[in-house]
ROVO-11981 format. One record per residue (C-alpha): x, y, z; residue in one letter. Coordinates in steps of 0.2 Angstrom, whole numbers, plus 2048, in hexadecimal, padded with zeros to 3 digits. Layout:
BEGIN
XYZA ...
END
This chain:
BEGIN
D856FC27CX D74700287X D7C6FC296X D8B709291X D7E71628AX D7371529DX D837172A7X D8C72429DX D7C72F29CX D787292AFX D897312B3X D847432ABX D747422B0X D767522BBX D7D75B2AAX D6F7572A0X D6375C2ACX D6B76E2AEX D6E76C29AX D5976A297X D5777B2A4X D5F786296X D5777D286X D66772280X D6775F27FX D71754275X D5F74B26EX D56752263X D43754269X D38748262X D2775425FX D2A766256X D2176B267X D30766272X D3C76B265X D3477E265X D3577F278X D4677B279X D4B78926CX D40796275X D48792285X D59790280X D557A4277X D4F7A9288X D5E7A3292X D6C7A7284X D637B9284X D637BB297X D727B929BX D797C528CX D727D2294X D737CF2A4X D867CF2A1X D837DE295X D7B7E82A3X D897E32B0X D967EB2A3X D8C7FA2A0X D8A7FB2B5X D9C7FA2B7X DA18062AAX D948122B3X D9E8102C2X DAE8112BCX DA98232B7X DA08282C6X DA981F2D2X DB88162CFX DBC8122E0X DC37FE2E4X DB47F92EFX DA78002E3X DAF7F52D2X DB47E72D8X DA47DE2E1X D9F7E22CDX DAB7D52C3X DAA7C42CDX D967C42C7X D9C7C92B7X DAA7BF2B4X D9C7B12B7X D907B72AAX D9E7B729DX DA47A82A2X D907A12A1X D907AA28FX DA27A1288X D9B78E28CX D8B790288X D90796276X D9C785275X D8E77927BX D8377E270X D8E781260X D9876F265X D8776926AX D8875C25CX D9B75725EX D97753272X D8774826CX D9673F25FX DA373E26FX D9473827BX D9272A26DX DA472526CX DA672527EX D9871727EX DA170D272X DB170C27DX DA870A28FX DAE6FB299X D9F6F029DX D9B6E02A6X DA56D22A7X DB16DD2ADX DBD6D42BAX DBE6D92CEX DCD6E72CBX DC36EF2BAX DB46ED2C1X DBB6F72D4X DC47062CAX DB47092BEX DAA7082CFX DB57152DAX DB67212C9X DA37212CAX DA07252DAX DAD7332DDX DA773C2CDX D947382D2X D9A7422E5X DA37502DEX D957532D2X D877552DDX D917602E7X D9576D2DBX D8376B2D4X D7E76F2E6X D8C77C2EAX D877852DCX D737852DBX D7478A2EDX D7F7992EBX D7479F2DEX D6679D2E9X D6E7A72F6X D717B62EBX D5E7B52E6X D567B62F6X D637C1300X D5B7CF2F9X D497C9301X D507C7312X D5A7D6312X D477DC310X D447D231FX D4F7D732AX D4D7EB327X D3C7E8328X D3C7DE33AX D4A7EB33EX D457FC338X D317F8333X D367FE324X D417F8312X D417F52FFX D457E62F9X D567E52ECX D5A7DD2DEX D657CD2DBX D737D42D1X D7A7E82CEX D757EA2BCX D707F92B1X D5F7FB2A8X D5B80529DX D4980C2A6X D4680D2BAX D487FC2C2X D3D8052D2X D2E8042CCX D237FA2D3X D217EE2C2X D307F12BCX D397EB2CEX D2E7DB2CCX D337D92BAX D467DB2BCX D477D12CBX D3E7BF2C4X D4B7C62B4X D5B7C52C2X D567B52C6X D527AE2B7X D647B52B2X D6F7AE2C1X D6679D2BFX D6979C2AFX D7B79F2B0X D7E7932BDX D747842B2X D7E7892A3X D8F7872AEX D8C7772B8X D8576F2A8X D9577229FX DA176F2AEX D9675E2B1X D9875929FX DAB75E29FX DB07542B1X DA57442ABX DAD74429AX DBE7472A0X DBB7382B0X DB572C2A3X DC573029AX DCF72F2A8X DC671C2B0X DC871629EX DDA71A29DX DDE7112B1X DD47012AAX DE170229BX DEE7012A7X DE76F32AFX DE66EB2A0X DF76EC29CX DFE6E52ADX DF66D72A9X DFC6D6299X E086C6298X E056C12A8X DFD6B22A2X E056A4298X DFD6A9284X E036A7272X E0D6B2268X DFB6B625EX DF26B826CX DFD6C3275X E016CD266X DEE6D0262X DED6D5273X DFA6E3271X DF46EA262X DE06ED269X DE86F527AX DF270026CX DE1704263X DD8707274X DE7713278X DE671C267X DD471D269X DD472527CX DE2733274X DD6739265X DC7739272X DD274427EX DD574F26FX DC5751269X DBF75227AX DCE76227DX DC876A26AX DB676D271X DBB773285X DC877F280X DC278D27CX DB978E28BX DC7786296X DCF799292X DC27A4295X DC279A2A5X DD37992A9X DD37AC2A4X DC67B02B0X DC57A62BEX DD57AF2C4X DCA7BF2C4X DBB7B72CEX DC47B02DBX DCD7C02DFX DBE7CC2DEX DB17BF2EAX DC17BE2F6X DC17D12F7X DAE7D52FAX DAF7C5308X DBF7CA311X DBC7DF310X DAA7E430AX D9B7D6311X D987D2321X D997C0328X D887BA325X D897BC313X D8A7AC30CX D877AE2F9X D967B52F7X DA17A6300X D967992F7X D9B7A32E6X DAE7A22EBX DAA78E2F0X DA478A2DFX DAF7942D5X DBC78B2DFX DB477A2DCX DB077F2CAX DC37842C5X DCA7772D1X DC17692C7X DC576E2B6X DD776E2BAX DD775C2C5X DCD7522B6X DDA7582AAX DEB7562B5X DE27442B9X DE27402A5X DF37452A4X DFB73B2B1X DF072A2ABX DF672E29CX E0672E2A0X E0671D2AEX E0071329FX E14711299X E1670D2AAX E097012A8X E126FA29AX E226FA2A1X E1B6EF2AFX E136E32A6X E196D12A1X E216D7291X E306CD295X E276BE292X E206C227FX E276C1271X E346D1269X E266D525CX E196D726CX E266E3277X E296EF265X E166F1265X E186F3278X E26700277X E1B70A26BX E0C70A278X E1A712286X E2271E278X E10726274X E0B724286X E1873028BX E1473B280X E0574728CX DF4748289X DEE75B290X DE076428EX DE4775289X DDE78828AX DDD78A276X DF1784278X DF3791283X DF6788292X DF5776299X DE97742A5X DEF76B2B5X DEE76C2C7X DFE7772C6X DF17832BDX DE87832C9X DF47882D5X DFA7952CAX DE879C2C7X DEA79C2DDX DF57A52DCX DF07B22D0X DE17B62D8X DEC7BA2E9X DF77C32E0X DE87D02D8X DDF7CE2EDX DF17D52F2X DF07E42E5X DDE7E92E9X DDE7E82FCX DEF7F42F8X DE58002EFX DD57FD2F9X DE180330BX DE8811301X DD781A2FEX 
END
């Protein structure tokens, strides 16, 4: 159970740390101490980031009155979009925060540890180590791009000032205030706020995509080792028991995995659909400012469309990869030595492939399943909206 508890948490690791950045953790502090700091910062960051996407709403409506021309609006939503986006899964972590804790448990009950034999022991290994890589590289795709957009605005400084001997430094995002930002204070103040805000966001967005991808691969490795399992089954010369005892606890294992995969759905789907909703709109809107507004060297921008590339892409391969294991456990079945037990063993066996075809999907609040062919079709809805706003861009 130790050993099952270190690598689990080993594997999210990366989530936890970004998790304790924005005051939440599934164990509860020790000391009242610990426990008052995390409340203050998770008030500080829940608070930021409402207003910083309540200022970028107000911002846009101001422009949208005063100038509602295609290059002035749209740089405005793909920041937004991922302010709203930040705002959606925070809210679910931290009002599931206990039903993760309870899923994290379970998931340690059911984790494959040694003796595990040379095939187990190679698919729990590569499953590891692909999520481990793609992990770090969103958590770096994404804390460099956030990074970018913080400091552009000092070397814009930079430059003007090597340029022209002369220049103001700007600010991180285009957000409304209600006093003058110019000031010499008030410049200072708002621009440690805009960074405060932007890191915040991006914590609180690769937490929840870490905790979702890790969940969703354990999910996915568990169900191939079940597989392996059952190509083995009857291979070997056993009794009718022991062969019967072994078909019923691959059953319960199966069951087991399906009510996981549906409680693990229940607490990502409301956020799956703001996020399906959304990314369409990000994509677009970053595509337009790279392609027709920003100039080569500007690389937050590209790092943005990177991540929410990455972000979207992964959501959408962990869930089409628990479908199809799902689904190549009756083939599993269908390949295993049934032939060879008993015809109260292959009814047991038949019930396994029956419910096996049956698809296990994580959903957008039942909206939509969540596939790669989601993917493709949030692709392609983000050309489509680029091919409507470089239409009405060209006509003005």
């Amino acid at each position: 159970m130790e050993q099952a508890k270190s690598e689990i948490d080993g594997s999210l690791v990366l989530s936890s740390f970004c998790m304790k950045r924005i005051g939440l953790s599934f164990e509860s502090p020790k000391e009242f101490s610990s426990l008052l700091r995390q409340k203050i910062m998770f008030l500080l960051s829940f608070s930021g980031i409402c207003y910083h996407v309540f200022s970028e709403i107000v911002y846009i409506g101001l422009t949208l009155t005063n100038s509602p021309r295609v290059e002035d609006v749209v740089p405005l939503f793909h920041t937004f979009g991922y302010g709203a986006l930040s705002i959606a899964k925070v809210l679910s972590l931290w009002y599931k925060k206990d039903i993760f804790s309870q899923l994290l448990k379970e998931l340690s009950e059911i984790w494959p540890t040694i003796p595990l034999d040379e095939d187990a022991q190679s698919i729990k290994t590569r499953s590891l180590s692909a999520l481990h890589v793609t992990q770090r590289w969103y958590f770096a795709t994404n804390v460099l791009g956030v990074w970018f957009y913080n400091v552009t605005p000092i070397v814009k400084y930079m430059y003007r000032w090597l340029k022209e001997g002369d220049g103001q430094i700007g600010f991180v995002w285009v957000s409304w205030y209600p006093f003058d930002k110019n000031g010499t204070v008030a410049h200072i103040a708002v621009y440690i706020f805009e960074i405060f805000a932007g890191q915040t966001c991006v914590w609180i967005m690769v937490s929840t995509d870490l905790l979702f991808s890790g969940m969703a691969s354990h999910i996915s490795m568990l169900l191939k080792l079940l597989q392996r399992r059952l190509q083995c089954f009857g291979t070997t010369p056993q009794t009718d028991d022991v062969n019967y005892q072994e078909i019923i606890a691959i059953i319960k294992l199966h069951q087991r995995l399906i009510r996981y995969c549906n409680d693990l759905e229940g607490v990502f789907s409301f956020s799956n659909l703001v996020n399906v909703v959304l990314s369409s709109m990000n994509i677009c809107c970053v595509v337009f400012v790279i392609m027709l507004l920003e100039p080569l060297p500007a690389l937050s921008s590209k790092l943005f469309l990177v991540s929410a590339l990455i972000q979207i892409g992964m959501l959408c391969w962990y869930a089409d990869d628990i479908f199809h294991a799902n689904g190549d456990v009756a083939t599993a079945a269908f390949n295993s030595g049934w032939y060879r037990t008993s015809p109260k063993c292959r009814r047991s066996l038949l019930f396994l492939i029956r419910r096996a075809q049956k698809p296990i999907a994580f959903t957008a609040m039942n909206f939509t399943n969540i596939s790669l062919a989601t993917y493709s079709a949030i692709l392609t809805r983000s050309y489509s909206y680029f091919a409507l706003l470089y239409t009405m861009y060209r006509e003005n």
